[in-house]
N, C-alpha and C positions, 0 to 999 in steps of 0.2 A: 504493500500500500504506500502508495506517494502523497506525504502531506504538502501542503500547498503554503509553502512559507511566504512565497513572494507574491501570490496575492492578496497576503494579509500585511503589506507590507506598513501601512497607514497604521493600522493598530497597535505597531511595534513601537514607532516613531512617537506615535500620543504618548505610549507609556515611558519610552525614554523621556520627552517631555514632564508628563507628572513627576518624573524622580530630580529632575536635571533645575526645573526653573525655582523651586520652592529654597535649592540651594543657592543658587544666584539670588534672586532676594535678600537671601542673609548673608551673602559676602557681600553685597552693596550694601548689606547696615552694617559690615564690620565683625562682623560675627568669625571670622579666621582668627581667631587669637593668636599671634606670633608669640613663640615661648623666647625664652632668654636666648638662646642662640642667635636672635634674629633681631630681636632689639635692645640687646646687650645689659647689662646689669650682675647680680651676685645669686649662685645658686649655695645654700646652706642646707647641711643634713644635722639636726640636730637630736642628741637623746639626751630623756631623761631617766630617773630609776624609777617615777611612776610617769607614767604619759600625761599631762593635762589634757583639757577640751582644747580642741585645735581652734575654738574662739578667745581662749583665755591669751593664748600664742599668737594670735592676730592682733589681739588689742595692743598686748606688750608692744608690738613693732608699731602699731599705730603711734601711741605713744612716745614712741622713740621717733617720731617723724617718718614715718614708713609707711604709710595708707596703704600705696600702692602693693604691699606687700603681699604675695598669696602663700597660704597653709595647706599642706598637703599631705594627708598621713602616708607615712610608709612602717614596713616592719621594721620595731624596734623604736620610733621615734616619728620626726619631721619633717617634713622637705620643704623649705623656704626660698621662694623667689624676689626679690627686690631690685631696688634700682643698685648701681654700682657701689660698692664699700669698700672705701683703702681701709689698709691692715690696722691701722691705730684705731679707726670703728668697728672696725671686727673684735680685736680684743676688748674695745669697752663694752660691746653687746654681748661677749660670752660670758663676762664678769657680770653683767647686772640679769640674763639669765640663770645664771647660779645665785644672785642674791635672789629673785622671783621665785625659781622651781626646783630649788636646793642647788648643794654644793658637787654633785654628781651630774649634774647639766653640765651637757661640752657639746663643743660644735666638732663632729667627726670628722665633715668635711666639707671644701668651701672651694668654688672655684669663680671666675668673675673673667664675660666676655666683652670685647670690648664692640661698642658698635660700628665702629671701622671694620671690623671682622664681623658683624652681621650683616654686614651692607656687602660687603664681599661674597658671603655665601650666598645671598642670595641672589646676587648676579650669577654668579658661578653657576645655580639650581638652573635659573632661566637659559641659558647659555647651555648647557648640557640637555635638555629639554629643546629648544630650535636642534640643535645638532643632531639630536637623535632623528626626529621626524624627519628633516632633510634626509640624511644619510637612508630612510625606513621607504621612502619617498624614492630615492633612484636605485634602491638594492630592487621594490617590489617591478620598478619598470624595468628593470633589467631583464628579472626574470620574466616576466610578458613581452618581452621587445616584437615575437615573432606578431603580435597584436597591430604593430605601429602604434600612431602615438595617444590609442586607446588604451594603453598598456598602464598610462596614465593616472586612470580614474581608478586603478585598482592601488594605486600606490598614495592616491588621496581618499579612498574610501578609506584605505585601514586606517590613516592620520585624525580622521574623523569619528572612528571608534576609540580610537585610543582617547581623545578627546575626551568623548561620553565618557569612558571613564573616571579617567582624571579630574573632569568635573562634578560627577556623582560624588567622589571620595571629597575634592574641596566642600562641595556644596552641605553634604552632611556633616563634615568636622566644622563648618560653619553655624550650622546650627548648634552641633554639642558646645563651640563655644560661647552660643551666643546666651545657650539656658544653662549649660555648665559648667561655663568658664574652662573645657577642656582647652588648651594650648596644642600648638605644633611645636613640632625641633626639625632638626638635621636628620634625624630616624624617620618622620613623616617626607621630608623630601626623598629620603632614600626608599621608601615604600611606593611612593606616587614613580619613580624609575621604575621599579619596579614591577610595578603593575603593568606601564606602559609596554615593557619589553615581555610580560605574559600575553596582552590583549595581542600584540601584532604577531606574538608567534602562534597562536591560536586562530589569529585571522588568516595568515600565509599557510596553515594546514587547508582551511578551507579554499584559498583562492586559488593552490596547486590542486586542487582534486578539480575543482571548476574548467583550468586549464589543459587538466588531463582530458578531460570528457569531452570540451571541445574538442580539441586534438582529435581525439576518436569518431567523433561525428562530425566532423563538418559541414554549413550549412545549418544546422540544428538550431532550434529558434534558443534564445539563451535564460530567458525564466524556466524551465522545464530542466536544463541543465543546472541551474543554480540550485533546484530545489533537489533534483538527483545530489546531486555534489551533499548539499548539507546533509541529507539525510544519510550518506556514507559514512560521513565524519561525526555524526549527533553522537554516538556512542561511546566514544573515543574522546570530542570534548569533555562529555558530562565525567565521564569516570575518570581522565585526567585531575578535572578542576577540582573534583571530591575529593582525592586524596590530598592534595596541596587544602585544600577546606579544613579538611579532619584535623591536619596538623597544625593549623592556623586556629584552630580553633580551642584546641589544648594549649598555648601557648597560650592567648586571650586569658582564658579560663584559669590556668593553672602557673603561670610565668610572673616573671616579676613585677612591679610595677612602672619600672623605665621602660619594660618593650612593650607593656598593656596598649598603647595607642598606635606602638607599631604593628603590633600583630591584627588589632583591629582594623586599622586602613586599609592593610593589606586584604582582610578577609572580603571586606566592602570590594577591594579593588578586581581581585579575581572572579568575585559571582558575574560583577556587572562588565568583568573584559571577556566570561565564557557569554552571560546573557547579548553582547554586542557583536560577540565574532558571528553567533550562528543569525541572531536576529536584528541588525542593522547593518553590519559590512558589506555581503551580499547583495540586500537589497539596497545601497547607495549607489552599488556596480546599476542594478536591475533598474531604477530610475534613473539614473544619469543615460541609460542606454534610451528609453523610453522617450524621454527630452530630445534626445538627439535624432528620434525616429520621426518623432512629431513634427519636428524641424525641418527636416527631411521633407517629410511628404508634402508639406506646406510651402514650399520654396518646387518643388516640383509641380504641383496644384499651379501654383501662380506664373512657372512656365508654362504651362499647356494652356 
């Protein structure tokens, strides 16, 4: 039985939209929380020998001229974000800590970036990010050359899923920032690559099966082949993406709390680079062909 992927192509597209715009909304209100690596400041890990309420720990720094300060529990203690502290504030906030929440309060560990190096990494994200889609862009027309320069649309179709994705993953850590203060790091940029180079290798399985089956049939009108093609590879995606899931998923669940939002992105990033390879790359080949048939007949229409 041949299911009919690409003429349901409209429907795919809406639900990319439900998921896609609701995130853009809250990254135009701001909602991407940039963690310390990105807009520079002092990360502290502090314990104590009974833990306080992580509000009691906020106020202190408030206090200390620190509003901006966030509390964040980890095992054994704290994890404190602020704006930049030289070393002479440092030691008077471990001192007046120990005078607050006893004499076995210490700050474990403290490290402080500068935002000349947050402004750098993030150029650097962006920058590595164009170079890959370039580069994803003439490897996929390569491989379609025998196409001409249709060969094209299959190397901006996959740049266009990848996309989806990478904006699904911003869109929703936008929201968790914007109702839970979650933050990004340098581990979120390294997940969003991440993703990026799962979605397109997941799409280039399907667009070489597509190619194959051309190939073999020549002539062949190309929805009927698309939808042959995916349904070869349906099997192979989904049991792929699962096992990479499973183990993303125990990481979340059961790992520490530094990679908690990495493992998360990531889990986000694979559902929706398997959900975009079988149900939008495809079909962006499948319309863009459509466009150019219409076009077509309409320019010949208007010769005759």
């Amino acid at each position: 039985m041949l299911f009919h992927f690409v003429e349901r192509k409209w429907w795919y597209f809406l639900f990319s939209a439900l998921l896609i715009v609701p995130g853009v909304i809250f990254l135009a209100l701001g909602g991407l929380r940039p963690g310390i690596e990105f807009k520079g400041g002092t990360l502290l890990e502090i314990t104590f020998a009974t833990r306080p309420d992580d509000t009691l720990v906020k106020n202190y720094f408030s206090s200390h001229g620190h509003d901006e300060a966030t509390v964040q529990g980890v095992t054994g203690g704290v994890e404190i974000r602020t704006t930049e502290m030289l070393p002479a504030e440092l030691a008077a906030t471990e001192a007046g800590l120990k005078e607050t929440f006893g004499p076995e309060t210490k700050i474990t560990n403290s490290s402080v970036v500068s935002p000349s190096f947050s402004a750098e990494l993030i150029q650097n994200a962006a920058k590595s990010i164009a170079l890959a889609s370039l580069l994803i862009v003439l490897l996929i027309a390569w491989a379609f050359r025998n196409f001409g320069w249709a060969a094209f649309r299959y190397g901006i179709a996959a740049i266009v899923a990848l996309l989806h994705d990478a904006l699904i993953v911003l869109g929703i850590f936008a929201i968790l920032g914007y109702f839970f203060k979650v933050e990004v790091d340098s581990l979120f940029v390294t997940a969003v690559l991440t993703i990026i180079g799962f979605s397109v290798h997941d799409t280039i399985v399907v667009f070489d099966r597509i190619r194959e089956n051309l190939r073999l049939n020549p002539g062949e009108a190309l929805n009927p082949v698309i939808n042959y093609s995916i349904m070869q590879t349906l099997a192979r995606s989904v049991i792929t993406s699962l096992t990479v899931v499973f183990t993303l998923l125990a990481l979340f669940l059961f790992g520490g709390f530094s990679v908690r939002n990495f493992a998360l992105a990531l889990l986000i990033g694979i559902i929706s680079g398997t959900y975009s390879s079988i149900f939008n790359a495809s079909q962006i080949v499948s319309l863009w062909q459509e466009i150019e048939d219409r076009v077509r007949h309409r320019r010949l229409a208007a010769a005759t």
